[in-house]
VEXFISE-199282 format. One record per residue (C-alpha): residue number from 1; x negated, y, z negated. Coordinates in steps of 0.001 Angstrom, whole numbers. Layout:
// residues N
BAVO num      c1      c2      c3
BAVO NUM       X       Y       Z
...
***
This chain:
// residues 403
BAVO num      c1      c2      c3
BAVO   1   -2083    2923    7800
BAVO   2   -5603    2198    9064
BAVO   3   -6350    -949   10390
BAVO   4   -8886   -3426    8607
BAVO   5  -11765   -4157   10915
BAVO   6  -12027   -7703    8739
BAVO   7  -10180  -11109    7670
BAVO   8   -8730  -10449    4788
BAVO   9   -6910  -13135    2349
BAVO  10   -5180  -13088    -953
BAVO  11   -5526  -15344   -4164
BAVO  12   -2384  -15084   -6817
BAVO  13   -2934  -17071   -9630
BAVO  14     547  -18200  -11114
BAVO  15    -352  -20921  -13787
BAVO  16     394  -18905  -16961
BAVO  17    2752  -20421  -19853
BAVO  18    4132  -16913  -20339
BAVO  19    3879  -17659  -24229
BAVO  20    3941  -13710  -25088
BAVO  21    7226  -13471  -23374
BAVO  22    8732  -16386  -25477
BAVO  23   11136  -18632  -23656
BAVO  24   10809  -21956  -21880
BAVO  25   10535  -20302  -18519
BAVO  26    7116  -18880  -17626
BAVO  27    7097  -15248  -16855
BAVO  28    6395  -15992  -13091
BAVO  29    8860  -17496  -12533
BAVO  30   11935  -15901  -14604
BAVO  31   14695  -13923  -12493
BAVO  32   14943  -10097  -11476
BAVO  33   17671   -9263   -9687
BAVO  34   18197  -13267   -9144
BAVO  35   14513  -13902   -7295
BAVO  36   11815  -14931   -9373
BAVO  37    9456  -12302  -10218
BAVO  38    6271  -14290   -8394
BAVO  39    8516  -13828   -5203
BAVO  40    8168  -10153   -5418
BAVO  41    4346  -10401   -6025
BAVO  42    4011  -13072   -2730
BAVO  43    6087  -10708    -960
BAVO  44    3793   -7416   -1513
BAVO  45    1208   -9489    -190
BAVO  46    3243  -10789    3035
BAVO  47    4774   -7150    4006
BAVO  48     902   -6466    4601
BAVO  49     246   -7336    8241
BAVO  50   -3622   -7849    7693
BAVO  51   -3497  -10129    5017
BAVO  52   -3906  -13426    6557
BAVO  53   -3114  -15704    4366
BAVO  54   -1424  -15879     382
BAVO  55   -2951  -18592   -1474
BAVO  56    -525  -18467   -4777
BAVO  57   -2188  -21049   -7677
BAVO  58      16  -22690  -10677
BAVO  59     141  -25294  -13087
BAVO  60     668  -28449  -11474
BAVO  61    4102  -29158  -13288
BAVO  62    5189  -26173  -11265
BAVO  63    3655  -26851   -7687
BAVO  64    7161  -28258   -6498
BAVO  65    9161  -25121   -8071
BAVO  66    6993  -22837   -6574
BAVO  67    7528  -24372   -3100
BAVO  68   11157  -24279   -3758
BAVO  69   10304  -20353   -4127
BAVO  70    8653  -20025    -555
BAVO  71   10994  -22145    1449
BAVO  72   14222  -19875      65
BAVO  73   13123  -16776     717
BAVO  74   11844  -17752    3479
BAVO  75    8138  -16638    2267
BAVO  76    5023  -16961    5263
BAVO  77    1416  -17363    5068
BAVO  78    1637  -18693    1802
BAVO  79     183  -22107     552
BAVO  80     727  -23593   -3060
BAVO  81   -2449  -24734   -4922
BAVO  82   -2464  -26587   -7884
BAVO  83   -4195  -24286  -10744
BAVO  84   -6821  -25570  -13734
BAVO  85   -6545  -25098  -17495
BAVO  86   -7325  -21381  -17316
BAVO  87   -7033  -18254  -15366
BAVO  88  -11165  -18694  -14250
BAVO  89  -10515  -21924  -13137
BAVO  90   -7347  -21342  -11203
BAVO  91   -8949  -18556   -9898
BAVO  92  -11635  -21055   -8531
BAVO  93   -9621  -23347   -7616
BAVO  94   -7866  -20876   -4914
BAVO  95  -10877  -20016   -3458
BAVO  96  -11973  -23417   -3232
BAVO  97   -9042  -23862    -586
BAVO  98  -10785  -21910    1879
BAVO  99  -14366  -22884    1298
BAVO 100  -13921  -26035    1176
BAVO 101  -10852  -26305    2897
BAVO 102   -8792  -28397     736
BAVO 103   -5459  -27148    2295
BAVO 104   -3361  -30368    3074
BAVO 105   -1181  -28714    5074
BAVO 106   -3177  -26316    7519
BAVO 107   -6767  -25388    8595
BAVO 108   -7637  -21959    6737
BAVO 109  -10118  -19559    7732
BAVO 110  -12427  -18442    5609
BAVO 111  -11730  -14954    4592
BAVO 112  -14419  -11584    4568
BAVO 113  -12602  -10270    1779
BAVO 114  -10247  -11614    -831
BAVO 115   -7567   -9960   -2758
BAVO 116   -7381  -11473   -6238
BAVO 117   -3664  -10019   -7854
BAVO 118   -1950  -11279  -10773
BAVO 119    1687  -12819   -9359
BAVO 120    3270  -11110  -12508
BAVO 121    2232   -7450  -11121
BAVO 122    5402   -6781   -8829
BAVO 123    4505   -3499   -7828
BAVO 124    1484   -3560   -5700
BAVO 125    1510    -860   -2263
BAVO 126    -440   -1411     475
BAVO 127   -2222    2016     486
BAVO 128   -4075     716   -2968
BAVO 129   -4389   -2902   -1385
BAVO 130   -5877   -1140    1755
BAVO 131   -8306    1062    -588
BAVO 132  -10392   -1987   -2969
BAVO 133  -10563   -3648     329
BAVO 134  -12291   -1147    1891
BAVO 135  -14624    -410    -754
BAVO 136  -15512   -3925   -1579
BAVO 137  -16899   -4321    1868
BAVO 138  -18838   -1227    1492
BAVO 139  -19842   -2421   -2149
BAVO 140  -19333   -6191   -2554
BAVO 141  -16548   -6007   -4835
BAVO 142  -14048   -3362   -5965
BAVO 143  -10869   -3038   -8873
BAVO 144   -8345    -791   -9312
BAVO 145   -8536    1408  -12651
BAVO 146   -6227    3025  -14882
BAVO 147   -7317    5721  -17920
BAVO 148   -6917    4462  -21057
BAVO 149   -3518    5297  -23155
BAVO 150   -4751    4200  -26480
BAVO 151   -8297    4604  -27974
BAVO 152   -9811    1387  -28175
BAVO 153  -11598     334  -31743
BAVO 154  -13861   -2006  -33091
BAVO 155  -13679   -4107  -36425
BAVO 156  -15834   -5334  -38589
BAVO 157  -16186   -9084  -39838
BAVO 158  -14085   -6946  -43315
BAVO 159  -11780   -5676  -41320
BAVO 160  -12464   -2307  -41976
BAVO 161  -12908     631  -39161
BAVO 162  -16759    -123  -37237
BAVO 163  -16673    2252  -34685
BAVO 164  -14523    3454  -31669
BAVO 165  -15074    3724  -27971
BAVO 166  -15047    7113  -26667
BAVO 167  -12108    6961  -24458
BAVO 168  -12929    9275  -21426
BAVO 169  -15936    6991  -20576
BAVO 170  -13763    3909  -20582
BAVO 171  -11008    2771  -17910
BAVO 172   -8703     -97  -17927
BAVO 173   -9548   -2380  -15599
BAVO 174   -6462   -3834  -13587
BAVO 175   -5585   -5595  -10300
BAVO 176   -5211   -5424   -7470
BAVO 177   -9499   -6708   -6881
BAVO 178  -11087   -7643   -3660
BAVO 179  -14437   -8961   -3169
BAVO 180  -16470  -10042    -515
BAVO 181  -15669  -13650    -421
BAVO 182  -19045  -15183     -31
BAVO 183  -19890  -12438   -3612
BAVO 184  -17039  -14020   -6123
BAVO 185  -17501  -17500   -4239
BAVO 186  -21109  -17275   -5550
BAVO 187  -20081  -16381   -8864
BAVO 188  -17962  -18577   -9775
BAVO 189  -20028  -21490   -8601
BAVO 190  -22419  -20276  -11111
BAVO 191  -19981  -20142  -13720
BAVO 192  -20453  -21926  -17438
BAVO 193  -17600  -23698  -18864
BAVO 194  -17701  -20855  -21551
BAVO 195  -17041  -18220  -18457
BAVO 196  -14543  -20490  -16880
BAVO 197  -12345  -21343  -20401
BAVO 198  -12749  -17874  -22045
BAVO 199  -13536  -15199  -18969
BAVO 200  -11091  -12592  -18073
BAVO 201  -12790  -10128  -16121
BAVO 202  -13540  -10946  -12473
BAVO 203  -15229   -8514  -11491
BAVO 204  -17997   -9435  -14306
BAVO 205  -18581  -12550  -13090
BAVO 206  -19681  -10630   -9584
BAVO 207  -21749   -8237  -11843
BAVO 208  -23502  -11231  -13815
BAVO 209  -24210  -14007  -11184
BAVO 210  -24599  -11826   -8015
BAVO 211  -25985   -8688   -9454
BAVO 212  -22724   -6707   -7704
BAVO 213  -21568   -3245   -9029
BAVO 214  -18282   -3037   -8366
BAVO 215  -16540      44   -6871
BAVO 216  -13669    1259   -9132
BAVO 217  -10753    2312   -7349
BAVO 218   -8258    4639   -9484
BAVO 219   -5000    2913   -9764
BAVO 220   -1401    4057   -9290
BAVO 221     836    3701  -12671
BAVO 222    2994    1618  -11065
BAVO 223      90   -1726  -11280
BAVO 224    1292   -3069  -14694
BAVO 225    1400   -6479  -15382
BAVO 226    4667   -7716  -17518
BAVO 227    3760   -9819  -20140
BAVO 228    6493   -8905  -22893
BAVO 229   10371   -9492  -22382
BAVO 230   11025   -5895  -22418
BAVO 231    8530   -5407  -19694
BAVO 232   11261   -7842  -17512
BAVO 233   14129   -4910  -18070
BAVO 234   11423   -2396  -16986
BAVO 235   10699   -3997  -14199
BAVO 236   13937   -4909  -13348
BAVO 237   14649   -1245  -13757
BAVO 238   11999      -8  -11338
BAVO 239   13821   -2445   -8493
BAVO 240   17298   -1460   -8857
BAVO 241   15492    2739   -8460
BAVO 242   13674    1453   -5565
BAVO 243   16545     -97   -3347
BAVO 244   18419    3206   -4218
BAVO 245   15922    5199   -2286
BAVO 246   16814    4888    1369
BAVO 247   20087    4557    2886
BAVO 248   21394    4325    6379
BAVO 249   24687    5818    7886
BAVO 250   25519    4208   10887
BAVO 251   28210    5669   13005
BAVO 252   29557    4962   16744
BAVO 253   29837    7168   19524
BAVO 254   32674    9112   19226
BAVO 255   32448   12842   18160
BAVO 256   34392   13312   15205
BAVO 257   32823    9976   14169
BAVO 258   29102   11035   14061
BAVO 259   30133   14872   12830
BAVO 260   30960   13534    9528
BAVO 261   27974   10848    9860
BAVO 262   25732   14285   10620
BAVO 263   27768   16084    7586
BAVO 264   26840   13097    4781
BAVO 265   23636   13427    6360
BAVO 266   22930   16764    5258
BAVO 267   24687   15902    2003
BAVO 268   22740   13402     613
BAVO 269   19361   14002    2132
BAVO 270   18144   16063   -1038
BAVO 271   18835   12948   -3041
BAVO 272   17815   10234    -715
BAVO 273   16118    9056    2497
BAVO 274   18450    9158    5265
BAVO 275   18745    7810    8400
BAVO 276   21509    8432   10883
BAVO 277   22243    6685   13619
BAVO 278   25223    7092   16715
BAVO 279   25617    3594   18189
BAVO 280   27745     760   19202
BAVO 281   27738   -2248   17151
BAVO 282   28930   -4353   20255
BAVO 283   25546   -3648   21871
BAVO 284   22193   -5265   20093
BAVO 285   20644   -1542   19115
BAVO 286   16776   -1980   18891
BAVO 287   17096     772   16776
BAVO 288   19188    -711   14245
BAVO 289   16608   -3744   14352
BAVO 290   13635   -1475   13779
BAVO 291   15709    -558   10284
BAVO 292   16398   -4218    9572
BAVO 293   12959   -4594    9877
BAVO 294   11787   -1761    7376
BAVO 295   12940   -1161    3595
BAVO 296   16067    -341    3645
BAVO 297   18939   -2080    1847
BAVO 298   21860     374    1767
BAVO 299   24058     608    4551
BAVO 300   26975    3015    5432
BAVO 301   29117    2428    8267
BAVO 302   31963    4384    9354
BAVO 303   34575    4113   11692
BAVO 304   38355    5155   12623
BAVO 305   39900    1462   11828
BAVO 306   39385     837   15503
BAVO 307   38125   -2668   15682
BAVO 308   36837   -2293   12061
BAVO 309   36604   -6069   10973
BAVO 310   34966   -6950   14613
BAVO 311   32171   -4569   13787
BAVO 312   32041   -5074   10027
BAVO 313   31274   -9128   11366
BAVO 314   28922   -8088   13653
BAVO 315   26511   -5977   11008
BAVO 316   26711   -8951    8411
BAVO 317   25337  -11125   11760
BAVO 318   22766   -9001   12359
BAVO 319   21659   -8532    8272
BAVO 320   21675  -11985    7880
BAVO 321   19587  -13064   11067
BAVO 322   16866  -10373    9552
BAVO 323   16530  -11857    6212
BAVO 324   16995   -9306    4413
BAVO 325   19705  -10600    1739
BAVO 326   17277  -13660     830
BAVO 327   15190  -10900   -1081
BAVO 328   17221   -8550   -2311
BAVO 329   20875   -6765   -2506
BAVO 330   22271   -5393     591
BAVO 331   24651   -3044     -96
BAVO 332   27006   -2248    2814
BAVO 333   29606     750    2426
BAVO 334   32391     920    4827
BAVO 335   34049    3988    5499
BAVO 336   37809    3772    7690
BAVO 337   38378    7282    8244
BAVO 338   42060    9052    9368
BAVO 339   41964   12400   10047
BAVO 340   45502   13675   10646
BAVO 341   48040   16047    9246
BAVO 342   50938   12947    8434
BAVO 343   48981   11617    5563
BAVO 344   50416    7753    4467
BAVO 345   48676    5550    2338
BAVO 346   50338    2519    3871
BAVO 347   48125    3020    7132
BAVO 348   45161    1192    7223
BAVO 349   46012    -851    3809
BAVO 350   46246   -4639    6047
BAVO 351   42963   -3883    7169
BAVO 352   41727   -3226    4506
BAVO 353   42877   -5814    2828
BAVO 354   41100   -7990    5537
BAVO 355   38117   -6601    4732
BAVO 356   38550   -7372     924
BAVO 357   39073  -10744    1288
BAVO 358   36002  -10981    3974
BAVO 359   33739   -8592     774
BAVO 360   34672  -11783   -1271
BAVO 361   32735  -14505    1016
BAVO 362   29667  -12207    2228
BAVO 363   28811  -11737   -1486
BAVO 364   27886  -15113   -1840
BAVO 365   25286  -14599     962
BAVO 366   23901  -11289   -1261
BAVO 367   25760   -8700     687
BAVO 368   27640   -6315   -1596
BAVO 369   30406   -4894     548
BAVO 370   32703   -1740    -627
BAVO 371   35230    -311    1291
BAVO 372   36686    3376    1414
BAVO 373   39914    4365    3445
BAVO 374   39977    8237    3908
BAVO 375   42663    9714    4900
BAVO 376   42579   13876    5182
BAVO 377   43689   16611    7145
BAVO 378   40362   18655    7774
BAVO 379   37050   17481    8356
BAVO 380   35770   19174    5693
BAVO 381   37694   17472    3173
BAVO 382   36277   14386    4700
BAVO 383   32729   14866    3594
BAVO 384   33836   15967    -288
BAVO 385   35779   13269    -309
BAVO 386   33326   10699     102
BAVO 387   30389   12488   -1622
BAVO 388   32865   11802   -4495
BAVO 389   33099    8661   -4266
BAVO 390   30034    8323   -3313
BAVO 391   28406    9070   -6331
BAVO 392   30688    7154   -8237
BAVO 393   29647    4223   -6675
BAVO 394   26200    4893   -7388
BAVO 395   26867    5021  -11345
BAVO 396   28869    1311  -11011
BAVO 397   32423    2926  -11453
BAVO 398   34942    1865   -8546
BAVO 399   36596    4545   -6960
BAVO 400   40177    4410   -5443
BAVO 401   39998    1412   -2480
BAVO 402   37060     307   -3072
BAVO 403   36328   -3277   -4103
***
């Protein structure tokens, strides 16, 4: 990703009731996957490294919850702003905090370019982030688009038929929008209180009081905003698909080791993103680190029962010193693997049994641990073996030893 030659900030506002949804808990703030959904929006923002700072604005009976929500999950850049009666004037009010710095906590530079993102739009990339940016230095202010589904009508005051918009001249405008700060700054100082209590559209405001046309950016379908309770399962949904997408087999050094490592590898690589690694666990890998560091929340780690629960301690360690659990499921697989020709199912069973108990405490820490003892007397059978069980574990049914 290209670098952006400019300071570049974000404004979230969080300060809606969530009365579509129903419920007494704001949309914001209600769980997916056990983290609030706001957390996932704060977090698009922070995986950006160019975004300087996250200025996230809600109501102010929620200014204490929401700080809650940064300190455990350990969120940075991000400070809490207390919002106004409306989206306009929560809006204002976060870019107040860098014009006129009214951060209590830290000085804050004024930004080139803001990001303006609704905190209940989860699914935000950096690519389209990257793209209004750039165009709303070229052009003042930019918005990401999305073609119209439905054809939009207009009523009369009888409530019969008027007329309709023609549908391939109109786009739905959505968010991410960026601005350059000094534009939107300008235009919402010039705001009326009918603007700031009944406005929705941002990138009017730039149009009306600055006399900025704003570059429209087309959108990915992935930018909705959830605003019904079925739009929570969807969303949910789209999560649970995304931390399938990537896994990571990790493997020590010795040969028949990796070959079946190499094997799944080749296996599972038309359904998933794999990464394979050879290395000792006793040794802090900075390759391992680099994958701690990235997306990747499924882990599969085999070994021939050889100091299994030493190792199995050691990768927990290391997830939890990256953070990783705080924001979502890790799932770690464990694979003990026996190749030999006297086949008993008694070896290997107090380990593993070790190991169970051990999957029982990390789980309160977020880390889903399974376990598979394999015992066969071919390689081969090694690799249809687990692909078996494999995939059983991916549709939620427990295969033999695993737990």
């Amino acid at each position: 990703m290209e670098p952006v030659s400019a300071a570049v900030s974000a404004v979230l506002p969080a300060g809606g009731s969530g009365e579509r949804l129903g419920g007494a808990t704001p949309k914001q703030f209600c769980g997916l996957q056990g983290r609030p959904l706001v957390s996932y929006a704060v977090r698009a923002m922070e995986r950006v490294s160019w975004i300087s700072d996250i200025i996230v604005v809600v109501s102010p009976e929620n200014i204490e919850t929401m700080k809650s929500i940064v300190e455990k999950y350990g969120h940075k850049r991000v400070t809490v702003v207390k919002g106004g009666i409306t989206r306009h004037r929560s809006i204002f009010n976060g870019l107040k905090v860098f014009a006129e710095n009214q951060s209590s906590n830290r000085l804050l530079q004024k930004p080139e370019v803001v990001i303006i993102h609704d905190a209940v739009r989860p699914f935000v990339e950096e690519d389209i982030l990257l793209k209004v940016v750039t165009a709303a230095k070229e052009h003042g202010a930019a918005g990401a688009i999305r073609p119209l589904v439905s054809t939009v009508i207009a009523s009369g005051e009888d409530g019969c038929l008027d007329h309709s918009l023609e549908r391939a001249r109109y786009r739905a405008s959505e968010m991410p929008q960026a601005f350059l700060f000094d534009v939107i700054y300008e235009a919402y100082q010039q705001c009326t209180d009918h603007d700031l209590d009944y406005g929705t559209e941002c990138l009017h405001l730039a149009l009306k009081y600055c006399k900025t046309n704003a570059k429209l950016v087309e959108g990915t379908a992935d930018l909705w905003k959830v605003t019904y309770k079925r739009d929570l399962y969807a969303a949910e949904s789209i999560i649970k698909d995304n931390l399938s997408q990537q896994i990571c087999i990790i493997t020590d050094l010795k040969e028949a080791v990796a070959q079946v490592g190499f094997l799944l590898h080749e296996s599972l690589k038309s359904q998933v993103k794999v990464e394979a690694i050879s290395i000792s666990l006793r040794k802090n890998d900075s390759h391992l680190q680099n994958i701690f560091s990235g997306e990747c929340y499924n882990f599969l780690c085999i070994n021939d029962k050889e100091y299994a629960t030493e190792e199995i301690q050691q990768l927990v360690d290391m997830l939890e010193k990256s953070n990783i659990p705080l924001l979502y499921p890790v799932i770690l697989i464990l694979v003990h693997l026996s190749i030999s020709e006297n086949i008993s199912f008694s070896i290997g069973l107090e380990e593993l049994t070790k190991i169970k108990k051990f999957a029982r405490e990390v789980k309160k820490k977020n880390i889903l641990v399974y376990g598979l003892l394999i015992q066969c007397k071919r390689m081969f059978q090694v690799t249809k073996v687990f692909y078996f069980k494999y995939n059983l574990l991916a549709n939620n049914v427990d295969p033999l030893f695993v737990y």
